[in-house]
Residue frames as qw, qx, qy, qz and C-alpha x, y, z in Angstrom:
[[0.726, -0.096, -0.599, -0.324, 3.51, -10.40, -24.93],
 [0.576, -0.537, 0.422, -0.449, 2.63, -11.54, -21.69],
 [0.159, 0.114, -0.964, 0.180, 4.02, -15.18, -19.80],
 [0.690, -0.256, -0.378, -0.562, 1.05, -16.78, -19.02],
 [0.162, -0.144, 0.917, -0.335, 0.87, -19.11, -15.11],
 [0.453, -0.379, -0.644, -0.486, -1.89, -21.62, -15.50],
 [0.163, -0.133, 0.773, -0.599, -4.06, -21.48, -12.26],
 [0.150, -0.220, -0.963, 0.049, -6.93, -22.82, -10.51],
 [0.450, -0.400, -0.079, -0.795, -10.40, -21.85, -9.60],
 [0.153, -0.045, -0.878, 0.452, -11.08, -22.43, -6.15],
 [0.146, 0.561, 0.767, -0.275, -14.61, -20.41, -5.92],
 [0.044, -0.457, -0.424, -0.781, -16.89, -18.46, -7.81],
 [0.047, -0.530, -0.589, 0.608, -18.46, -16.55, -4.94],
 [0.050, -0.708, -0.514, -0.481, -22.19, -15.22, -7.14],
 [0.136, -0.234, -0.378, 0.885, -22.38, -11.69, -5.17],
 [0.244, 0.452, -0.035, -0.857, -25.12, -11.06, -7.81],
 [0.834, 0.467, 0.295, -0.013, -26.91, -11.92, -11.00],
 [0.404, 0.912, 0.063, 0.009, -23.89, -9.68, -12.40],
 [0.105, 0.763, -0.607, 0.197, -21.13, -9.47, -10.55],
 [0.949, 0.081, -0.285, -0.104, -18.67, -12.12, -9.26],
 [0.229, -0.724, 0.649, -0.048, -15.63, -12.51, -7.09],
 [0.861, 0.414, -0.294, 0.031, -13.13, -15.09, -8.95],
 [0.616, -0.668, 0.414, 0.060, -10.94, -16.93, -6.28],
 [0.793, 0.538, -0.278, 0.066, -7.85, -18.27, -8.21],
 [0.806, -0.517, 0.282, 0.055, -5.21, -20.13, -6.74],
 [0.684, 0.566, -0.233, 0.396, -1.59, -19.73, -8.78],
 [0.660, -0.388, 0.049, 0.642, 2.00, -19.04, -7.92],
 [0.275, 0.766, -0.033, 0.580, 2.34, -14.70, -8.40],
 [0.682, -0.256, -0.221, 0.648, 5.19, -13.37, -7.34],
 [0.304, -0.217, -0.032, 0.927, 6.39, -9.78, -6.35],
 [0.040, 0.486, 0.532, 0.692, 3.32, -7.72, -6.35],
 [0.150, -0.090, -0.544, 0.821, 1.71, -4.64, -4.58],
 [0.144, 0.563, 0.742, -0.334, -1.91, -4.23, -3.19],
 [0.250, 0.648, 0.243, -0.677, -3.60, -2.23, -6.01],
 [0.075, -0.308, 0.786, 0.531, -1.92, -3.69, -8.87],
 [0.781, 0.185, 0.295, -0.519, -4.01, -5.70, -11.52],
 [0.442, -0.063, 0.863, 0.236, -3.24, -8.86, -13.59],
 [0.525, 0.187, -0.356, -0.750, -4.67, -9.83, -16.74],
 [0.568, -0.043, 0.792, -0.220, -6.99, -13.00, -16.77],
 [0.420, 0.354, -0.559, -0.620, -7.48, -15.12, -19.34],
 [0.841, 0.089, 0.529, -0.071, -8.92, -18.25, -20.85],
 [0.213, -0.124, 0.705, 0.665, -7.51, -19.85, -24.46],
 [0.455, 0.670, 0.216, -0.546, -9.17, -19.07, -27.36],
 [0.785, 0.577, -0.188, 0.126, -8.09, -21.13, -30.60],
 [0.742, 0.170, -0.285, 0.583, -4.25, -20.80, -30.96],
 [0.213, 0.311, -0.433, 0.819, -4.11, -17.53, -28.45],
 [0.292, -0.486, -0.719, 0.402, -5.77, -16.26, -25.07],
 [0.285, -0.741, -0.477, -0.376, -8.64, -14.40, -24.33],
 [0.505, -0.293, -0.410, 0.700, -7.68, -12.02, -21.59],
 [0.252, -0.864, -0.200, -0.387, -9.05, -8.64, -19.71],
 [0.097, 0.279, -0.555, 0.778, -6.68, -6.53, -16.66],
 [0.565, -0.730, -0.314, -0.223, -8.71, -7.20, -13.39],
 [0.018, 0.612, -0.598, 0.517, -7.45, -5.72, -10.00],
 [0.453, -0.049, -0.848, 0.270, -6.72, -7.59, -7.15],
 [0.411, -0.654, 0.141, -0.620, -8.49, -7.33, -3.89],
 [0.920, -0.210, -0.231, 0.236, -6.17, -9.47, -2.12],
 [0.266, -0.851, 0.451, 0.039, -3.54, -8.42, -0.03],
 [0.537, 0.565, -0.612, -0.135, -0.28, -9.77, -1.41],
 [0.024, -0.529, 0.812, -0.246, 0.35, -11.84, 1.49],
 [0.792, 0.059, 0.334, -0.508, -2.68, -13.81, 0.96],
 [0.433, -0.053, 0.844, 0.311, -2.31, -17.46, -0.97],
 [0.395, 0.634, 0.647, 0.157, -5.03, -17.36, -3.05],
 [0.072, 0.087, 0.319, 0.941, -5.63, -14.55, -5.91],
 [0.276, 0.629, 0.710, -0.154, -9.45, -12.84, -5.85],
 [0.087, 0.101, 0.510, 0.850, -10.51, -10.86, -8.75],
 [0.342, 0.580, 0.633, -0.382, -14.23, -9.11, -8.76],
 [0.138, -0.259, 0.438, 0.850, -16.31, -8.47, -12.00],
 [0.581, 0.419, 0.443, -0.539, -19.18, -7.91, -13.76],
 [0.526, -0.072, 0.725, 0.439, -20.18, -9.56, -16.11],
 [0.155, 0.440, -0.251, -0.848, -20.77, -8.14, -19.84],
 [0.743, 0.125, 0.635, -0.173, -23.30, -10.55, -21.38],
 [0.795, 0.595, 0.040, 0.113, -22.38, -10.04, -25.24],
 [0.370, -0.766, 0.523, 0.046, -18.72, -10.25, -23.88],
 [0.761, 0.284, -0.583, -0.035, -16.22, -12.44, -25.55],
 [0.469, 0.207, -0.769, 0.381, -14.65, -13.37, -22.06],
 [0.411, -0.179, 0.528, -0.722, -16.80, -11.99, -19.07],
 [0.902, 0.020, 0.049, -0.430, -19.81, -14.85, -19.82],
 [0.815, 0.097, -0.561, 0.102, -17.09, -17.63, -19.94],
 [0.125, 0.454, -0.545, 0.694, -15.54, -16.45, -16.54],
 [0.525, -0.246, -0.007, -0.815, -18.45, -15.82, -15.29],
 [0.909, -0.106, -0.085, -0.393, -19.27, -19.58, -15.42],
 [0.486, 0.475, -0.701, 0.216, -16.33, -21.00, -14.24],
 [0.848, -0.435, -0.149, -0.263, -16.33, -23.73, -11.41],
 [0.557, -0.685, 0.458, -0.101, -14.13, -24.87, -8.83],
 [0.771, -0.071, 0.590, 0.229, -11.52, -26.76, -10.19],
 [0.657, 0.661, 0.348, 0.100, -11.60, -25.16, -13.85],
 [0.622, 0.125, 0.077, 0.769, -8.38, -23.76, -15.62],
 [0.007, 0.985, 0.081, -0.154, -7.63, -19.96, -15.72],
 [0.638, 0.294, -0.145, 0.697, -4.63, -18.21, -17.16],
 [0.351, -0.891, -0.258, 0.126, -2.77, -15.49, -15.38],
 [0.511, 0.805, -0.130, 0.273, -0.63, -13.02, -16.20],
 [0.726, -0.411, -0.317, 0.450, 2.95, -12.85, -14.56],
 [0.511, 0.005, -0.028, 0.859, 3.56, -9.44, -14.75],
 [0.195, -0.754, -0.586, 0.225, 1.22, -7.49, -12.50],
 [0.278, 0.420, 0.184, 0.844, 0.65, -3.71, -13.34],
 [0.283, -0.801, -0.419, -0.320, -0.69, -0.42, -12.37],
 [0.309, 0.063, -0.477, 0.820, -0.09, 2.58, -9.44],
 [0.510, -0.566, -0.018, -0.648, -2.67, 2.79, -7.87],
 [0.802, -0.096, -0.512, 0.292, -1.08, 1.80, -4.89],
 [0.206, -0.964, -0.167, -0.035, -0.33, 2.78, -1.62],
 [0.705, -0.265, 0.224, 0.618, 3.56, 3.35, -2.31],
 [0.300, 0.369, 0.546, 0.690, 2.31, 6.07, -4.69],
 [0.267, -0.795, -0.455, -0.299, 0.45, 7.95, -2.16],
 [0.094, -0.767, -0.037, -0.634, 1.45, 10.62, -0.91],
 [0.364, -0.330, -0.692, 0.529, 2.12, 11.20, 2.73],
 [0.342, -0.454, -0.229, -0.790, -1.12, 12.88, 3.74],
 [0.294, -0.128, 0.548, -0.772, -3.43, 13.51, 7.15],
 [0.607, 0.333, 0.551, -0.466, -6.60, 12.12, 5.21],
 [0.011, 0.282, -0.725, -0.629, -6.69, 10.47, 2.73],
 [0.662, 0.406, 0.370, -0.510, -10.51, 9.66, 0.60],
 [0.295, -0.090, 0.924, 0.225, -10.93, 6.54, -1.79],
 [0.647, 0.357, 0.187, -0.647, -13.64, 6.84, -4.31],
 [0.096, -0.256, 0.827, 0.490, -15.33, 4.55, -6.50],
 [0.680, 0.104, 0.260, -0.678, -18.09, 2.64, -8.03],
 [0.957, 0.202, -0.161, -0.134, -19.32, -0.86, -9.21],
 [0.944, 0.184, -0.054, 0.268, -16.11, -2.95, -9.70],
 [0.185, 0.766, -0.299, 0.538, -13.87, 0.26, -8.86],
 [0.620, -0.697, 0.288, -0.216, -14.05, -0.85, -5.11],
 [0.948, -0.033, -0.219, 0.228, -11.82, -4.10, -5.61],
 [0.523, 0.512, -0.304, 0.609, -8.53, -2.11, -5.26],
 [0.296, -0.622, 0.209, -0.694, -9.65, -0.55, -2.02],
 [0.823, -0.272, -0.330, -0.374, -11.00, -3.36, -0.41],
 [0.869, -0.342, -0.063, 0.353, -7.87, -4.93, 1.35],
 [0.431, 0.417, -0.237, 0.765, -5.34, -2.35, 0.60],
 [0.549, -0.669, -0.208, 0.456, -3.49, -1.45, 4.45],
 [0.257, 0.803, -0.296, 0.449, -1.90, 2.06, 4.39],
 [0.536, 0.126, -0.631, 0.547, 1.19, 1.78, 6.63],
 [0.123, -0.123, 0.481, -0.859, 0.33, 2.82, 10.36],
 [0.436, -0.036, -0.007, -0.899, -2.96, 2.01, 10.03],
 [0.111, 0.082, 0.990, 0.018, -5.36, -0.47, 11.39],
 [0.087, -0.476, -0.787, -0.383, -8.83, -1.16, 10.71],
 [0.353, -0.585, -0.567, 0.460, -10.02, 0.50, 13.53],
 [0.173, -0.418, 0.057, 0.890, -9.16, 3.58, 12.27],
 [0.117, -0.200, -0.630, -0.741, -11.56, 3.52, 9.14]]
């Protein structure tokens, strides 16, 4: 059973009619760039909740989540519509290896994805490496 933190929506940034990038402003600790959280909203006596990844770097303040939404969804169409200022739960006990502590040490290394698959990529720094190099 997951611990729930309660955060904040800080922006719904519309990227689409579909998709969405969910800025969320909580206190998560001890987590590495590829991981994903689960987000929720309540839902009677328990919470409504789906794993998104991050596409924040950990050392950012703010949490950002991207997703599309599923219109006969029980939770993507409430997200979906969520305004600055409006509750969110968040899990505290971030998951997942797809990270870059999990990669190999390699010469080249090739990132695939699609739709909503990119979030993980998006800010994740392999050591040694600056932008410039991509």
């Amino acid at each position: 059973m997951a611990n729930w933190l309660e955060g904040k929506v800080v922006e719904n940034r519309r990227l689409n009619d579909y998709l969405t990038s969910l800025i969320i402003d909580v206190e998560l600790n001890g987590y590495e760039a590829g991981q994903f959280v689960r987000v929720g909203l309540p839902d009677g006596d328990s919470v409504l909740a789906r794993p998104y990844s991050l596409v924040n770097t950990p050392e950012d303040s703010l949490l950002e989540v991207y997703f599309n939404i599923v219109e006969e969804g029980p939770l993507s169409p409430r997200l979906f519509d969520l305004k600055a200022g409006d509750d969110v739960l968040i899990s505290d006990n971030p998951s997942g290896f797809l990270t870059v502590s999990e990669i190999p040490q390699c010469k080249h290394l090739w990132m695939i994805a699609t739709g909503t698959g990119i979030g993980p990529f998006l800010r994740t720094r392999l050591p040694g490496h600056d932008r410039k190099d991509r």
